[in-house]
N, C-alpha and C positions, 0 to 999 in steps of 0.2 A: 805613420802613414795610415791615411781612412780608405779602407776597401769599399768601393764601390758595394763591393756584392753586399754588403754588409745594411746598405739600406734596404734590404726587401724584408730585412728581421726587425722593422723600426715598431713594428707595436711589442715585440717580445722586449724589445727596449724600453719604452714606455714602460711596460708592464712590471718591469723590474722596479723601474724608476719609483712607481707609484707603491711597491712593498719595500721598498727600502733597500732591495737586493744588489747593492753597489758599496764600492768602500771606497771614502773618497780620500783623493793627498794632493799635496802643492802643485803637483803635474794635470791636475785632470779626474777621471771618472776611472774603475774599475769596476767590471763586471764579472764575476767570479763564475759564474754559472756559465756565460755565454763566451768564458776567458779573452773577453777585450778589452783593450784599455782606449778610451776616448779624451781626448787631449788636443789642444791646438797652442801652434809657437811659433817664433820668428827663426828664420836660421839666417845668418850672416857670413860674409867673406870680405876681408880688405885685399883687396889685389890676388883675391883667388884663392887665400891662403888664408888659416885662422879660422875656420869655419867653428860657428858659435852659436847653440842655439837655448833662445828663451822662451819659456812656458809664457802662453799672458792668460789675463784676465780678462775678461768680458762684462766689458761696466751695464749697469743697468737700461742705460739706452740702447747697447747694441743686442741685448739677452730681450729686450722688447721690440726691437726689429724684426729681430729674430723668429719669436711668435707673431707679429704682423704680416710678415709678408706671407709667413706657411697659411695662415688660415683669414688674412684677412681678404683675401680676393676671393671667394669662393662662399655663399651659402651653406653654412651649417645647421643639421637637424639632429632631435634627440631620436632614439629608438630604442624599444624594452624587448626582452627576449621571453622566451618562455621556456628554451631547453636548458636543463640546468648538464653544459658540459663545460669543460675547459674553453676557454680559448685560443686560438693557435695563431703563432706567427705567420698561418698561409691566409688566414681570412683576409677578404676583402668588401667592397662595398658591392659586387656582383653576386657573393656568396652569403654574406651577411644573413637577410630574410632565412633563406634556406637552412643553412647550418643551423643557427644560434635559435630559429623559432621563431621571427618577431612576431609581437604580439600587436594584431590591427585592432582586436575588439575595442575599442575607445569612440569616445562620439565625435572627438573633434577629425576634420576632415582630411587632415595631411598629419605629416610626422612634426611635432611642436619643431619653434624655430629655436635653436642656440642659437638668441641676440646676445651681443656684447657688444661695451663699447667701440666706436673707432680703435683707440688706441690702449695697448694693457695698462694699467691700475698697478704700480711698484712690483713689476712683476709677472700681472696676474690678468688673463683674460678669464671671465666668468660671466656666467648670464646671472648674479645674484639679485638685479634690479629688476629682471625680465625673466621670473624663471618657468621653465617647461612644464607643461601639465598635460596630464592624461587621464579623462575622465573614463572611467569602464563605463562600458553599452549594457545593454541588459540583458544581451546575450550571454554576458561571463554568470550569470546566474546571483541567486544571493545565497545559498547554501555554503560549497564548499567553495565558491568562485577561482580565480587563479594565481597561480605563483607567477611570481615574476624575477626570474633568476638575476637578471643584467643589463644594463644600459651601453647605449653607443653612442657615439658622436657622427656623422654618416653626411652625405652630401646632396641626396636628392630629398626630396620632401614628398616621394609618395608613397602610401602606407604597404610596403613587402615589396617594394621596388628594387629593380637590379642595377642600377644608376648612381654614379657618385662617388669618390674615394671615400674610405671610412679612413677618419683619424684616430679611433680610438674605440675601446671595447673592453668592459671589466664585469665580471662578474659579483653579483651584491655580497656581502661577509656573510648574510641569511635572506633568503626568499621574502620577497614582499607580497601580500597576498591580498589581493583587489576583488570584490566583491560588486555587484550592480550600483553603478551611481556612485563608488568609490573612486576618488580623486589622487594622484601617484602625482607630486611635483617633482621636479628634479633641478640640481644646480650641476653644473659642472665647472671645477677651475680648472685650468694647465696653466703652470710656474713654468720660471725658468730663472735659472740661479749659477752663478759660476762658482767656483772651489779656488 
């Protein structure tokens, strides 16, 4: 059974997803940190009786459905951070700017757009044909200029805005460090794959 409650933890989910933090078997997904198991199956009965249930699989059109419909109705945008903290299962796209830092210094006007196809690519939406940029202003300085701890995925496009679901939010493996007139591209893919 899927708990409800269990959707408001969907980025610590992610979050696992994207370190590997899961062990997977015939039945589905295991998350050992956040002790759940995610699985979906058929249950049966002939005449009330016999009840029998089968794990399925999730062929490549329904795992691309699947990322369609979550992100394909909605405008997506990048956003860079500048705090370097954890990110928490309670963030959202209201708290985002605030908590995590975002970083506005850039010249372009709004937050780049995460384009991607219509439809996922074996898989995979990604903006790798279209990808995101952020030029620094020349306010970040050319000396020690700034770090940039992490990127989001977010729903409004305006720069420190409180508007929008965030889908997504990770922190860099090391600081990326932008200087006046230095240029920050970004790709983002999300998969989706059955077991």
């Amino acid at each position: 059974m899927f708990d409800h409650d269990l959707m408001k933890h969907n980025l610590e989910f992610a979050r696992a997803l994207d370190n590997f933090q899961y062990e997977q078997s015939e039945r589905g997904l295991y998350f050992p940190k956040q002790k759940v198991f995610v699985a979906g199956g058929f249950t049966t009965w002939v005449n009330s009786c016999g009840m029998q249930y089968d794990p399925n699989l999730v062929p490549a059109e329904g795992l691309a459905q699947i990322l369609k419909s979550g992100l394909s109705a909605t405008a997506w945008y990048v956003a860079t951070f500048v705090n370097n903290v954890a990110v928490q299962s309670t963030l959202t796209g209201a708290t985002f700017a605030g908590t995590m830092g975002e970083f506005t210094d850039y010249d372009e006007s709004a937050r780049p757009a995460w384009t991607v196809p219509s439809d996922p690519v074996a898989g995979v939406y990604s903006n790798s044909a279209s990808l995101a940029v952020f030029t620094a202003s020349t306010d970040v300085g050319t000396e020690e200029g700034v770090n940039l701890y992490g990127a989001a995925i977010i729903g409004g496009s305006t720069k420190g805005g409180t508007t929008g679901k965030l889908v997504c939010c990770s922190l860099f493996s090391g600081a990326r460090n932008l200087k006046a007139t230095d240029k920050l591209t970004v790709q983002y893919d999300i998969s989706a794959t059955s077991v």
